[in-house]
N, CA, C and O atoms as CSV, one atom per row, in Angstrom:
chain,resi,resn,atom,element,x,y,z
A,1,UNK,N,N,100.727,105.702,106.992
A,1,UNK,CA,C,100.842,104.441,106.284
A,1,UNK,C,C,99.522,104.164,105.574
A,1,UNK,O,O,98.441,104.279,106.153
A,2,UNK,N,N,99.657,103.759,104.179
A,2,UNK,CA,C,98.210,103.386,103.866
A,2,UNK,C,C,98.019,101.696,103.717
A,2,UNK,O,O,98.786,100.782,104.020
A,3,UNK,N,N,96.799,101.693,103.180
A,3,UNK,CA,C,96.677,99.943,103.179
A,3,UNK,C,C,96.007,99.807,102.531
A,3,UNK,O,O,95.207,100.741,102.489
A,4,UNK,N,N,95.767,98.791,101.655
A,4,UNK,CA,C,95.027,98.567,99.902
A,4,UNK,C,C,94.349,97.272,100.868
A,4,UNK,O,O,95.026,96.512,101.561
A,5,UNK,N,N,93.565,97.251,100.793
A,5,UNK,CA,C,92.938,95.611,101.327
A,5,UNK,C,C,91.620,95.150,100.361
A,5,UNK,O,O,90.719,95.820,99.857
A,6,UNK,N,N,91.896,93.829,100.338
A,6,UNK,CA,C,91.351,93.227,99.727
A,6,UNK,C,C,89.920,92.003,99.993
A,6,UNK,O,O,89.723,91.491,101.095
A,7,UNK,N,N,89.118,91.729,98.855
A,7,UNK,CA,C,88.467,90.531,99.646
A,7,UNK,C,C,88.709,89.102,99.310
A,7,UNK,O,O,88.939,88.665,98.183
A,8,UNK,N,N,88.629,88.405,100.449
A,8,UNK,CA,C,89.062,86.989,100.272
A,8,UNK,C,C,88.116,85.832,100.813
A,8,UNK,O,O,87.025,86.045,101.342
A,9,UNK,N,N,88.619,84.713,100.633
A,9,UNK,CA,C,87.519,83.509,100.535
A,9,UNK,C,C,87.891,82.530,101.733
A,9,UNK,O,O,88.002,81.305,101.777
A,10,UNK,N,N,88.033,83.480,102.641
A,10,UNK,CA,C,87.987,82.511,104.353
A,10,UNK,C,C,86.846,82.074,104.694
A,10,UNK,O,O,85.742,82.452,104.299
A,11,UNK,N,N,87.142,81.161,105.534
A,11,UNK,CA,C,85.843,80.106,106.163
A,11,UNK,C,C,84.273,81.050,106.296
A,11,UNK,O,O,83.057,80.896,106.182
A,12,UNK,N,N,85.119,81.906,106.556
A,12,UNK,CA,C,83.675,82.822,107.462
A,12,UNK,C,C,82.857,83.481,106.264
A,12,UNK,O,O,81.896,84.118,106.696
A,13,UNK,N,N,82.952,83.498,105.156
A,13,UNK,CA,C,82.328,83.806,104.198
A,13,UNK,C,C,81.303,82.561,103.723
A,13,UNK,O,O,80.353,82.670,102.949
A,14,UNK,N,N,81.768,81.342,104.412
A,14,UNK,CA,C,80.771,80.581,104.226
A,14,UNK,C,C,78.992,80.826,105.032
A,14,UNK,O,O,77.857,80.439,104.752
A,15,UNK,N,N,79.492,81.507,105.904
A,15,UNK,CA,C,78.488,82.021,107.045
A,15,UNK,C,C,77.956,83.519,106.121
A,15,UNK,O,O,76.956,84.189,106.376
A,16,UNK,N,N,78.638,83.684,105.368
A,16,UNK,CA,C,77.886,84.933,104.715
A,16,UNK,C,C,78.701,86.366,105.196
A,16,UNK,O,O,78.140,87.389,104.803
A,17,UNK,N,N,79.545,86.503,105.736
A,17,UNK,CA,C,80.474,87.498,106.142
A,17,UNK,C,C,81.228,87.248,104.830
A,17,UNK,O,O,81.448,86.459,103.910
A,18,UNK,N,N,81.548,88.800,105.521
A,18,UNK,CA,C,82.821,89.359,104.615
A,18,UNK,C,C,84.389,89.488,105.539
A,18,UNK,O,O,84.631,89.761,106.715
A,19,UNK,N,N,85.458,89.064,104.077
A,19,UNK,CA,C,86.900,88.927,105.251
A,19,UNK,C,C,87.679,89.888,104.409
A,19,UNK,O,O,87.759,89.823,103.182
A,20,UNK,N,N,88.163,90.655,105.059
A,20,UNK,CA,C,88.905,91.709,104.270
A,20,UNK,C,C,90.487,91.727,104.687
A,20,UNK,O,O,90.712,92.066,105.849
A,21,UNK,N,N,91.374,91.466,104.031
A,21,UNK,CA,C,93.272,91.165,104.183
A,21,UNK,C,C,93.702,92.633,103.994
A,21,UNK,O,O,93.234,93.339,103.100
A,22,UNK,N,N,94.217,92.868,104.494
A,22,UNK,CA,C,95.467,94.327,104.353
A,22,UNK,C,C,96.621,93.528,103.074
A,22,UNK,O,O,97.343,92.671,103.583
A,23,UNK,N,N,96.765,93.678,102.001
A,23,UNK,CA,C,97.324,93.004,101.102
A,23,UNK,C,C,98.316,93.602,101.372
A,23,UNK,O,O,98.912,93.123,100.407
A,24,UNK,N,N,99.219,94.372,101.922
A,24,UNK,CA,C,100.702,94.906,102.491
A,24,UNK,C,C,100.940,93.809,103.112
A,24,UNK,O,O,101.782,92.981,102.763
A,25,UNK,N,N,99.990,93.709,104.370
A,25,UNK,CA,C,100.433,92.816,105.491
A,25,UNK,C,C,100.771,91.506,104.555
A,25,UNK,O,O,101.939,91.176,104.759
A,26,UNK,N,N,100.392,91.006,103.992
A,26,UNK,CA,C,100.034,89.448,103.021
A,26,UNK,C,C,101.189,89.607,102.523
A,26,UNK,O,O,101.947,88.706,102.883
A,27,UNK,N,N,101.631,90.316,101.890
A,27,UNK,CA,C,102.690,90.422,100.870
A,27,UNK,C,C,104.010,90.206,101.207
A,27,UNK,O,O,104.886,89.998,100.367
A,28,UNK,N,N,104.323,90.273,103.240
A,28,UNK,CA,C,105.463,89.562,103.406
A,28,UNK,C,C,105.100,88.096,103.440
A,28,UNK,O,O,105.823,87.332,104.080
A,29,UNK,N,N,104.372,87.786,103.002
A,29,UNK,CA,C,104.345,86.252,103.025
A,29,UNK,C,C,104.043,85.672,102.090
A,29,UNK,O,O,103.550,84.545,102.140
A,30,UNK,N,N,104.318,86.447,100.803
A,30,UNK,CA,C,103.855,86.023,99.653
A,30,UNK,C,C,105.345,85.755,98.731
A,30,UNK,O,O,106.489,86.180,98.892
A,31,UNK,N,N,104.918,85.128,98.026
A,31,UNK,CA,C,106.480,84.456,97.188
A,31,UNK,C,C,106.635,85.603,95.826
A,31,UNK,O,O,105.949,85.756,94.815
A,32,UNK,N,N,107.587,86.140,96.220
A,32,UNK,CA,C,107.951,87.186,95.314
A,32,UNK,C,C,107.897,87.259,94.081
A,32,UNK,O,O,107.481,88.220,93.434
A,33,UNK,N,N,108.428,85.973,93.560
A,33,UNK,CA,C,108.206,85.755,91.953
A,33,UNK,C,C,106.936,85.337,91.240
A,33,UNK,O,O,106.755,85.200,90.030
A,34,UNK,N,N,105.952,85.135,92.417
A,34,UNK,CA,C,104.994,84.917,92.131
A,34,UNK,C,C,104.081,86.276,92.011
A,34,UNK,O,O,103.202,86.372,91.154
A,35,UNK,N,N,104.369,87.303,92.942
A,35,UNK,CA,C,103.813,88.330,93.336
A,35,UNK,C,C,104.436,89.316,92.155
A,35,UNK,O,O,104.001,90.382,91.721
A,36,UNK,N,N,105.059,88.916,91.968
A,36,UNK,CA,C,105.586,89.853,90.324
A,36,UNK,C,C,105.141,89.129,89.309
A,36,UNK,O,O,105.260,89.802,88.285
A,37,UNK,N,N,104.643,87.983,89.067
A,37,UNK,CA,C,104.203,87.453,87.803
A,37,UNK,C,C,102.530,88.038,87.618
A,37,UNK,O,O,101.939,88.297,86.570
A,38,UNK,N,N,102.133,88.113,88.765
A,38,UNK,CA,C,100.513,88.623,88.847
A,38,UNK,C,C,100.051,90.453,88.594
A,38,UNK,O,O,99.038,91.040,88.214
A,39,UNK,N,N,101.658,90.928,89.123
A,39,UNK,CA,C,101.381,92.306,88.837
A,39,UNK,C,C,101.874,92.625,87.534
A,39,UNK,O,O,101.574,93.734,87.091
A,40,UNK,N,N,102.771,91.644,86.641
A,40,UNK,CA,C,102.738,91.703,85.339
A,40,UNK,C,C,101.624,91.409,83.949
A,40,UNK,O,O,101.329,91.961,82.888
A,41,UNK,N,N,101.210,90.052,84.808
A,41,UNK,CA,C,99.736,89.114,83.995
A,41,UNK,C,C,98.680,90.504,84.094
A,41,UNK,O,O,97.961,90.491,83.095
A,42,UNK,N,N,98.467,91.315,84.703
A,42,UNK,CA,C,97.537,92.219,85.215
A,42,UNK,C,C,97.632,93.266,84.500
A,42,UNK,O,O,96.634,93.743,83.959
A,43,UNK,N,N,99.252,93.981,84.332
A,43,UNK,CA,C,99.574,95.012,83.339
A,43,UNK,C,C,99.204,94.576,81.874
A,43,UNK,O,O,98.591,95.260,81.055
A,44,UNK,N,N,99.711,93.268,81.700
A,44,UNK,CA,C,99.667,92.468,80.167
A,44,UNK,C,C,98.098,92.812,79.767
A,44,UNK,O,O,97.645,93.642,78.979
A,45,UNK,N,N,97.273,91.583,80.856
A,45,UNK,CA,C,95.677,91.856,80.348
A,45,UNK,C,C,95.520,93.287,79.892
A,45,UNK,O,O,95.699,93.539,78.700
A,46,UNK,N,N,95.122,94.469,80.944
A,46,UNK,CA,C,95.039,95.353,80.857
A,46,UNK,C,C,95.190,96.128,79.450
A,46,UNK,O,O,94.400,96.568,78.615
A,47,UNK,N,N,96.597,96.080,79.596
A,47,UNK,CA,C,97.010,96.731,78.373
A,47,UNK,C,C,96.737,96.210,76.474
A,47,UNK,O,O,96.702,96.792,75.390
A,48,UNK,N,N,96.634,95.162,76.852
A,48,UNK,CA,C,97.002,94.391,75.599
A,48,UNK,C,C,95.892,93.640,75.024
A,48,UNK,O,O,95.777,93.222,73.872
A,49,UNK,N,N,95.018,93.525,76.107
A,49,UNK,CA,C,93.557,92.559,75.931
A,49,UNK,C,C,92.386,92.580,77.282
A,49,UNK,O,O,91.885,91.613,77.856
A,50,UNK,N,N,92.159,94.179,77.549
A,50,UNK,CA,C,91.072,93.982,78.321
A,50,UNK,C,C,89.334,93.514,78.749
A,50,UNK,O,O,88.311,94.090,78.379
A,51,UNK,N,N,89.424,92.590,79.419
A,51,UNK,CA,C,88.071,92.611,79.602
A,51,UNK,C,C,87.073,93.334,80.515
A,51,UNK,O,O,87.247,93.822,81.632
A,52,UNK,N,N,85.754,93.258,79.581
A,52,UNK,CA,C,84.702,94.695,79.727
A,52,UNK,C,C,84.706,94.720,81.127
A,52,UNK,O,O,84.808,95.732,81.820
A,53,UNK,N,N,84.527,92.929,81.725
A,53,UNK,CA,C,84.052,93.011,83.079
A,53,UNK,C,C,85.446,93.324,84.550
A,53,UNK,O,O,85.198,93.466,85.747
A,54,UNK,N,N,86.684,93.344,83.947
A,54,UNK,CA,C,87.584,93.090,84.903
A,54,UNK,C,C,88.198,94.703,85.436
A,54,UNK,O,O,88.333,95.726,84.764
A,55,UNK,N,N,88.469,94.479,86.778
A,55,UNK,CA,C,88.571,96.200,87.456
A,55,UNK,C,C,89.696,95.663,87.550
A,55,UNK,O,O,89.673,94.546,88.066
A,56,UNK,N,N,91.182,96.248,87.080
A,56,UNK,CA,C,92.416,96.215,87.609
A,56,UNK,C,C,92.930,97.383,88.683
A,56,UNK,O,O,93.119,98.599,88.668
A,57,UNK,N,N,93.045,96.237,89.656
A,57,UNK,CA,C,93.504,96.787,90.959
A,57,UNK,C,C,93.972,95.860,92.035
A,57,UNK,O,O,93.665,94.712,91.714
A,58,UNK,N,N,94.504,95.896,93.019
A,58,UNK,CA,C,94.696,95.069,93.538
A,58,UNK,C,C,93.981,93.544,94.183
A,58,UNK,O,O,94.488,92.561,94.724
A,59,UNK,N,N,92.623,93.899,93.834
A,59,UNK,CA,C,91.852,92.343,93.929
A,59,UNK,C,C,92.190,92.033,92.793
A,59,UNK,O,O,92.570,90.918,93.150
A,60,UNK,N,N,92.389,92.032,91.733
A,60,UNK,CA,C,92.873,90.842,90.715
A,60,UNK,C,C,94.159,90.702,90.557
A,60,UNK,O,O,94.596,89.828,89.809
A,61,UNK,N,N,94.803,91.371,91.099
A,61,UNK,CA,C,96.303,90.886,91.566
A,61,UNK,C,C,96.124,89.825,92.469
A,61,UNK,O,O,96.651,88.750,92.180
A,62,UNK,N,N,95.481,89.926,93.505
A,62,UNK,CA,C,95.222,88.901,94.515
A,62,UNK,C,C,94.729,87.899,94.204
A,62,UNK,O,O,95.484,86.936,94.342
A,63,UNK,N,N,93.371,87.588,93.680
A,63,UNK,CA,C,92.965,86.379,92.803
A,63,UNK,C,C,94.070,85.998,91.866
A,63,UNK,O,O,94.163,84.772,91.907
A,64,UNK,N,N,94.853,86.451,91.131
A,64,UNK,CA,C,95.264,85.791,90.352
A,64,UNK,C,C,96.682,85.292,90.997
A,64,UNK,O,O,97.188,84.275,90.524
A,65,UNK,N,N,97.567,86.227,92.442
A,65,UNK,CA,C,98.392,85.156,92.900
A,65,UNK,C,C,97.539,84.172,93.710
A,65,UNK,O,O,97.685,83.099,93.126
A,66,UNK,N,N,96.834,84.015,94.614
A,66,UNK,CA,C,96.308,83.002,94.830
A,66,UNK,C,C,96.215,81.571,94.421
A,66,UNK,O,O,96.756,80.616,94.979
A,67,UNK,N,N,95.515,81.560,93.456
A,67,UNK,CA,C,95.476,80.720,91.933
A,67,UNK,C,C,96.756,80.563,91.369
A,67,UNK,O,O,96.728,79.478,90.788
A,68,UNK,N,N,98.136,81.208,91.206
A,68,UNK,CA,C,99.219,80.925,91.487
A,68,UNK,C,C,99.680,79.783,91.970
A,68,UNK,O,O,99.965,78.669,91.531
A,69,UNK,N,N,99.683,80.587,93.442
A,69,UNK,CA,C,99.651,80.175,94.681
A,69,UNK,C,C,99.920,78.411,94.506
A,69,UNK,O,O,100.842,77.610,94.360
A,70,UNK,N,N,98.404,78.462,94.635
A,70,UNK,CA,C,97.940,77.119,94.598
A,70,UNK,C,C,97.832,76.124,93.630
A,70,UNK,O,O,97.406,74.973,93.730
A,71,UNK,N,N,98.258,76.707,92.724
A,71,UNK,CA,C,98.900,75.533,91.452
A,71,UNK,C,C,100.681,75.154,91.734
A,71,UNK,O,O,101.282,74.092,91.576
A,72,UNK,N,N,101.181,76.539,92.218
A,72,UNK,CA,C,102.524,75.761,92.241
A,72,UNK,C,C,102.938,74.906,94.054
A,72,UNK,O,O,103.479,73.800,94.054
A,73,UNK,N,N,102.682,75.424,95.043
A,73,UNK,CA,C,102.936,74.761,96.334
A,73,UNK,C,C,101.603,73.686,96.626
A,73,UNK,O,O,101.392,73.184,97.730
A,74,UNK,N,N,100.892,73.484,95.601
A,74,UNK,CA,C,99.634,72.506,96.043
A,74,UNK,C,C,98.340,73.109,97.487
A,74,UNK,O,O,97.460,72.529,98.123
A,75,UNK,N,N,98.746,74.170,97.473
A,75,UNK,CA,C,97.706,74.592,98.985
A,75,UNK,C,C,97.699,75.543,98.856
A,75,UNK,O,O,98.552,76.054,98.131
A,76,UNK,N,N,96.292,76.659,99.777
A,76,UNK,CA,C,95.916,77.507,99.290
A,76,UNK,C,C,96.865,78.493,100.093
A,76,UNK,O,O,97.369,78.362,101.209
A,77,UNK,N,N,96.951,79.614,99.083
A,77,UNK,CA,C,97.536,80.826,100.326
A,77,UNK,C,C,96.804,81.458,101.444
A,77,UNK,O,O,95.828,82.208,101.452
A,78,UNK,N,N,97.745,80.811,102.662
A,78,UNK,CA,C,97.099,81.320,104.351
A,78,UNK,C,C,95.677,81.742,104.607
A,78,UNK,O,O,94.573,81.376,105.012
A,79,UNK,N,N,96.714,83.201,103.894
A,79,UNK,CA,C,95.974,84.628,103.916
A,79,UNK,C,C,94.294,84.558,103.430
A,79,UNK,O,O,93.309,85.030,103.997
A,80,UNK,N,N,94.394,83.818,102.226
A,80,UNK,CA,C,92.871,83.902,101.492
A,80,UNK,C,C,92.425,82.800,102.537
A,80,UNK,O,O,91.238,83.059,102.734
A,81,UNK,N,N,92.646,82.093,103.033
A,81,UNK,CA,C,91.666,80.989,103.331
A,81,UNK,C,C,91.344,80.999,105.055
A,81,UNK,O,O,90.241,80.771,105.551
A,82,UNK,N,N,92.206,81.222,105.569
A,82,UNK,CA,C,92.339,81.054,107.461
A,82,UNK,C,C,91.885,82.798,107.709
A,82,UNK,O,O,92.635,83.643,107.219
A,83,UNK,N,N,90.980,83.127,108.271
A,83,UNK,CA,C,90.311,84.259,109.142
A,83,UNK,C,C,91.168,84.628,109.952
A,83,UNK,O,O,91.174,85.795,110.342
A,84,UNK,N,N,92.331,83.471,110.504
A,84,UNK,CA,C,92.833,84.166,111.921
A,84,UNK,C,C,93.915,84.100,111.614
A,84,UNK,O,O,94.684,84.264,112.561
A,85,UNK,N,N,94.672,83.810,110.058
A,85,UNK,CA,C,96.278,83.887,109.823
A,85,UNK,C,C,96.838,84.928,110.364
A,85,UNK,O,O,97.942,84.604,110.804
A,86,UNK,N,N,96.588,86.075,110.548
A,86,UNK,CA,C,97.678,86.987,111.351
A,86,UNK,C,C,97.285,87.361,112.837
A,86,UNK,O,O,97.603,88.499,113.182
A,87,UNK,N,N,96.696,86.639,113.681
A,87,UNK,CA,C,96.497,86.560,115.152
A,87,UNK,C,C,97.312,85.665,115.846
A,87,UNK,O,O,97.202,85.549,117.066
C-alpha cells in the first residue's frame, strides 16, 4: 500500500513541529465533490496558467480543498487542524 502524505496546519505547528496527514486516510472523510473540484482547479492551473512558484502535487490539492472546505461548511477540515483526528 502506498501513502502520499501531506503537510498541515494543526495546533502543534504552533509549537514549531511538523504534522504530517496520510492524505488516503483524509480522503474518506473528505467531500467528494469537493475533492474533485481541487484535483481539477490543479490540472486547470497547471496546464493552462502555471505559476513559477507552485509544485503540483498533492499538497496543493490539499490546500486548496481545505480552503474549499472551509468556505463552503464554515469550519476547518478535521484533518488539517486537530493532531489527534484519527486516534
Amino acid at each position: 500500500m502506498f501513502h502520499t502524505y501531506v503537510m498541515v496546519h494543526a495546533q502543534d505547528l504552533i509549537k514549531g513541529g511538523k504534522k504530517l496527514v496520510d492524505i488516503d486516510r483524509a480522503s474518506f472523510l473528505m467531500d467528494k465533490t469537493l475533492l474533485a473540484q481541487s484535483i481539477k482547479a490543479m490540472n486547470d492551473e497547471r496546464d493552462n496558467n502555471p505559476r513559477h512558484d507552485a509544485i503540483y502535487h498533492a499538497q496543493w490539492i490539499w490546500d486548496f480543498y481545505c480552503e474549499r472546505h472551509r468556505e463552503k461548511y464554515g469550519q476547518f477540515f478535521t484533518p488539517h487542524v486537530d493532531p489527534n483526528w484519527d486516534q
